[in-house]
MDTraj code that builds the backbone (N, CA, C; nanometers):
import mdtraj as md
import numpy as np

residues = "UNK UNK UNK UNK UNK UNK UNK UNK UNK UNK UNK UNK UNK UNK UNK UNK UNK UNK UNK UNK UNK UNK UNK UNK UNK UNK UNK UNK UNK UNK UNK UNK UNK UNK UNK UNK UNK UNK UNK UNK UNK UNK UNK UNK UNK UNK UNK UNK UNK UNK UNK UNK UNK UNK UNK UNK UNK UNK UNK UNK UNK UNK UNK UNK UNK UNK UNK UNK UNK UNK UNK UNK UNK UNK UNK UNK UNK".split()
xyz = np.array([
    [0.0822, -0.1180, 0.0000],
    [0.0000, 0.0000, 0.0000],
    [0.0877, 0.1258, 0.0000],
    [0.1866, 0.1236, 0.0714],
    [0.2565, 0.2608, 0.1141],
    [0.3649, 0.2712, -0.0181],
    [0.3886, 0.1432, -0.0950],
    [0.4658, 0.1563, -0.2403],
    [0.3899, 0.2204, -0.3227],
    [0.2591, 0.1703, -0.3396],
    [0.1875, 0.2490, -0.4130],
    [0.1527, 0.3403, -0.4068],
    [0.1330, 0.4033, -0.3307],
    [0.1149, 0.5826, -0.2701],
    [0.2127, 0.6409, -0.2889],
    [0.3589, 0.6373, -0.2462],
    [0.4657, 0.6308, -0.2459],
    [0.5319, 0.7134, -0.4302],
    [0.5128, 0.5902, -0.4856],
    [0.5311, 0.5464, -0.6519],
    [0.4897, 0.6533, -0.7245],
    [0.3341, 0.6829, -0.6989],
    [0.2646, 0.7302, -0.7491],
    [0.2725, 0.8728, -0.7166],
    [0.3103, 0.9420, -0.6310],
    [0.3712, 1.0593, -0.5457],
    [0.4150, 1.1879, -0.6659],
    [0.3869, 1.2817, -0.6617],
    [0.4802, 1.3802, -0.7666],
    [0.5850, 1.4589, -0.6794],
    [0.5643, 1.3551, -0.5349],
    [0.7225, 1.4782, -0.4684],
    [0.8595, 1.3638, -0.5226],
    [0.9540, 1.4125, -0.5697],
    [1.1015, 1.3373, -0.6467],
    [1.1235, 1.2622, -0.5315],
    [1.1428, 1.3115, -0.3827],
    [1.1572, 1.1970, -0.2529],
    [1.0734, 1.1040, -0.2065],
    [1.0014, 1.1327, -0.2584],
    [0.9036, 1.0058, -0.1939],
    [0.9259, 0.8983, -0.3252],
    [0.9395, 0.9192, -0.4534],
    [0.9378, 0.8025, -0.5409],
    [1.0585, 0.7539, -0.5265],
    [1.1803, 0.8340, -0.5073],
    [1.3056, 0.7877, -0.4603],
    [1.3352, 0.6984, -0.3707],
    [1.2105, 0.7119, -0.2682],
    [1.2213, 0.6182, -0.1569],
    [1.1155, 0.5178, -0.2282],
    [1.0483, 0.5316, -0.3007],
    [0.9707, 0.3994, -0.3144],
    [1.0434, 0.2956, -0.3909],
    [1.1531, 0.3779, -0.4800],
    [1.2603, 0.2933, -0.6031],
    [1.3505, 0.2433, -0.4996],
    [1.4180, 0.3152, -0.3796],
    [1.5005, 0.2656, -0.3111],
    [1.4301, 0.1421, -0.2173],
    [1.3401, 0.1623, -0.1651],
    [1.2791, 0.0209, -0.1023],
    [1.2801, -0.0878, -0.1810],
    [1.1599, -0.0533, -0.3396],
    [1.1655, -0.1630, -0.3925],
    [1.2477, -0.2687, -0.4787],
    [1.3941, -0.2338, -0.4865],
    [1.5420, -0.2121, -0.5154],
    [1.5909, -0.3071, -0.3806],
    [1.5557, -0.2265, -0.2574],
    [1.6495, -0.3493, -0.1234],
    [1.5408, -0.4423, -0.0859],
    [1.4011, -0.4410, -0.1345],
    [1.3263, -0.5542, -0.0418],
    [1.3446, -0.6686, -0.0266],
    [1.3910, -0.7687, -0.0998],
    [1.4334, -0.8807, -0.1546],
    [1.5231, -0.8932, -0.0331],
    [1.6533, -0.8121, -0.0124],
    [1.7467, -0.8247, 0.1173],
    [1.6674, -0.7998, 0.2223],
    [1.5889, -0.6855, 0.2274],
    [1.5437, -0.6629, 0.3679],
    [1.4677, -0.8104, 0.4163],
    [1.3869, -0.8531, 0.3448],
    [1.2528, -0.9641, 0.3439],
    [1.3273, -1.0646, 0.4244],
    [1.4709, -1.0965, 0.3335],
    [1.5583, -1.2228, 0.3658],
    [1.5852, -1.2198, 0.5294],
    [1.6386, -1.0798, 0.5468],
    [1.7069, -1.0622, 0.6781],
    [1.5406, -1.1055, 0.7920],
    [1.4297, -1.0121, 0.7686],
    [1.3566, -1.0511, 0.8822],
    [1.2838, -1.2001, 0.8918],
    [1.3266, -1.2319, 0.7944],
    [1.2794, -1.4408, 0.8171],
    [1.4525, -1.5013, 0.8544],
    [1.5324, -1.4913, 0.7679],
    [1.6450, -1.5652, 0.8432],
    [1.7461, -1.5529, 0.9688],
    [1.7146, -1.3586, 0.9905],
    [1.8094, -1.2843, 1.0831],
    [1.9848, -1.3395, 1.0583],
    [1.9808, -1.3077, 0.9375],
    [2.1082, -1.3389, 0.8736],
    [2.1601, -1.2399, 0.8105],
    [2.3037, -1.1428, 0.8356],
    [2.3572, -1.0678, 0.7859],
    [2.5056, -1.0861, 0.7388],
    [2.5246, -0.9989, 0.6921],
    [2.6910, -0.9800, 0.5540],
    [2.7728, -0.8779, 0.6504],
    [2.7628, -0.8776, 0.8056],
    [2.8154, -0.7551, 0.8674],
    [2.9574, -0.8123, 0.9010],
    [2.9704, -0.9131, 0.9574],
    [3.1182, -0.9326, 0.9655],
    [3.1669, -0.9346, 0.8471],
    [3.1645, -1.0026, 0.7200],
    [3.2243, -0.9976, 0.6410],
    [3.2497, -0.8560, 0.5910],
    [3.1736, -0.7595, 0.5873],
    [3.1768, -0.6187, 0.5515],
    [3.2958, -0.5542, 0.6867],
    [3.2934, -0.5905, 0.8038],
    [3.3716, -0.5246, 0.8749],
    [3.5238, -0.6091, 0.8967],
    [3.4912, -0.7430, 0.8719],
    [3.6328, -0.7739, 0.8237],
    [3.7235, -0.6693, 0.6935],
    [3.6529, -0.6287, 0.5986],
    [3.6688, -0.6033, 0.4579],
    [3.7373, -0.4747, 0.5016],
    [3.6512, -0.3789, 0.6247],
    [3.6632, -0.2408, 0.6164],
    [3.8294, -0.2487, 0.6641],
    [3.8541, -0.3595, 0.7735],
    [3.9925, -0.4061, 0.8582],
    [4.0785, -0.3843, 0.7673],
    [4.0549, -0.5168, 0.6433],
    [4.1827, -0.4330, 0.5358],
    [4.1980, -0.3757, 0.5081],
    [4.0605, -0.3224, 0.4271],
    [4.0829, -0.1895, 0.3456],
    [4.2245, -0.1012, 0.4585],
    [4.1868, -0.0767, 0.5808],
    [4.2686, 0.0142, 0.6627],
    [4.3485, 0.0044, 0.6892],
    [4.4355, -0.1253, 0.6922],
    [4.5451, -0.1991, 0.6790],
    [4.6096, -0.1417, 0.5970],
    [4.5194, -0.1739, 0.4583],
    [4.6182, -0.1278, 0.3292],
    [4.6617, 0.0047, 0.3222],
    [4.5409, 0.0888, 0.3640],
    [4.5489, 0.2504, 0.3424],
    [4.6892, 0.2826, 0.4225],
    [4.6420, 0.1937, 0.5479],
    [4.7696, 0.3253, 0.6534],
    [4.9198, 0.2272, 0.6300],
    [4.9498, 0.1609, 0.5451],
    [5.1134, 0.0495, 0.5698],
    [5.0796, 0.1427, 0.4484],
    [5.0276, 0.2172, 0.3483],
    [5.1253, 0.2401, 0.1981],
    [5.2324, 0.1874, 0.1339],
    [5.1545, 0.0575, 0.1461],
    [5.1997, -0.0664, 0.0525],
    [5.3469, -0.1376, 0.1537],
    [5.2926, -0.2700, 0.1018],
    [5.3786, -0.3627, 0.2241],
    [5.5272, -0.4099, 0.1186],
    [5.6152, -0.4285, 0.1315],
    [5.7114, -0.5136, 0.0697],
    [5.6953, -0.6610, 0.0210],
    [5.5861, -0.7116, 0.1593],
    [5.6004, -0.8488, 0.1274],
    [5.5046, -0.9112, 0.1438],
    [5.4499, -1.0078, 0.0417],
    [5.3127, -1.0354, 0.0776],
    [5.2525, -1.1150, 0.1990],
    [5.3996, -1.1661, 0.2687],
    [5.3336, -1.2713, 0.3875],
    [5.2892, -1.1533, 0.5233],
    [5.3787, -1.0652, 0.4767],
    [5.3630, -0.9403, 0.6082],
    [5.2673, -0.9024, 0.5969],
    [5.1627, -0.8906, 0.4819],
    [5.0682, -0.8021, 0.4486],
    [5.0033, -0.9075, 0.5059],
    [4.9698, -1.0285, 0.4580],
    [4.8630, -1.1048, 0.5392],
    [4.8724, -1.1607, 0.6551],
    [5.0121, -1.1737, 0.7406],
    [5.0095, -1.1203, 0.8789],
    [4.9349, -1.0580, 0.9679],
    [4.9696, -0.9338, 0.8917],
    [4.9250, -0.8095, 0.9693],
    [4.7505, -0.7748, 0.9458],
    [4.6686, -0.8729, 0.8562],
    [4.5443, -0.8649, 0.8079],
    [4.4974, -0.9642, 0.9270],
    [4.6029, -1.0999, 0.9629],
    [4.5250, -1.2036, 1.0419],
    [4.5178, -1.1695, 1.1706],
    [4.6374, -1.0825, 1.2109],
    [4.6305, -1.0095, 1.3231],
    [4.5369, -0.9441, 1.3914],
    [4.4796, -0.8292, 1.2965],
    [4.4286, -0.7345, 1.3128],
    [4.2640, -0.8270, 1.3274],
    [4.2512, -0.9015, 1.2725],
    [4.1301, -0.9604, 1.2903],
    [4.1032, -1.0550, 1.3883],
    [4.2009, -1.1059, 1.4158],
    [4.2040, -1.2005, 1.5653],
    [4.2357, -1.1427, 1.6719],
    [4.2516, -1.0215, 1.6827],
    [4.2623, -0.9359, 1.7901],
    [4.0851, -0.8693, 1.7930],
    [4.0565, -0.8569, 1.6750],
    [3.9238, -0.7696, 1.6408],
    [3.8130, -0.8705, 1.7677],
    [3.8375, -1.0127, 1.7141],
    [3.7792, -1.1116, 1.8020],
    [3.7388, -1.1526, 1.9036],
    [3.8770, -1.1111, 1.9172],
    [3.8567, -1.1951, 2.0705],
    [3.8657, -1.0742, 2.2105],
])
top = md.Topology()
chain = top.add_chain()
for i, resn in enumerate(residues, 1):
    res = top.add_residue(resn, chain, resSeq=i)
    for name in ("N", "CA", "C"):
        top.add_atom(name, md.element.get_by_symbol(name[0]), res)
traj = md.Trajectory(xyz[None], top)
């Protein structure tokens, strides 16, 4: 009901939000039946990314993934 009101809307934000809902529902739907999320993997991801940013580039690749397993088993525990 509120898509269709929404959709149909001539304010640019409200159809924006109706394209943006009907665009994530599929994920949202999943999450409130399975309560299953992509958040660690996304905050593992952000770990490297920051890794990489602040070493400006490693010499060696075992150091680099060292310092990735580190940072995440410390994140852990």
């Amino acid at each position: 009901m509120f898509y269709v009101h929404a959709a149909r809307a001539a304010i640019p934000e409200l159809t924006r939000l109706a394209t943006t809902v009907e665009t994530w529902w599929p994920a949202v739907e999943a999450f409130l039946r399975l309560r299953v999320t992509n958040a660690r993997t996304e905050g593992y991801n952000t770990n490297i990314k920051l890794i990489k940013r602040t070493a400006r580039g490693f010499r060696s690749q075992a150091n680099y993934q060292r310092r990735i397993l580190l940072a995440n088993a410390a994140a852990a525990a």
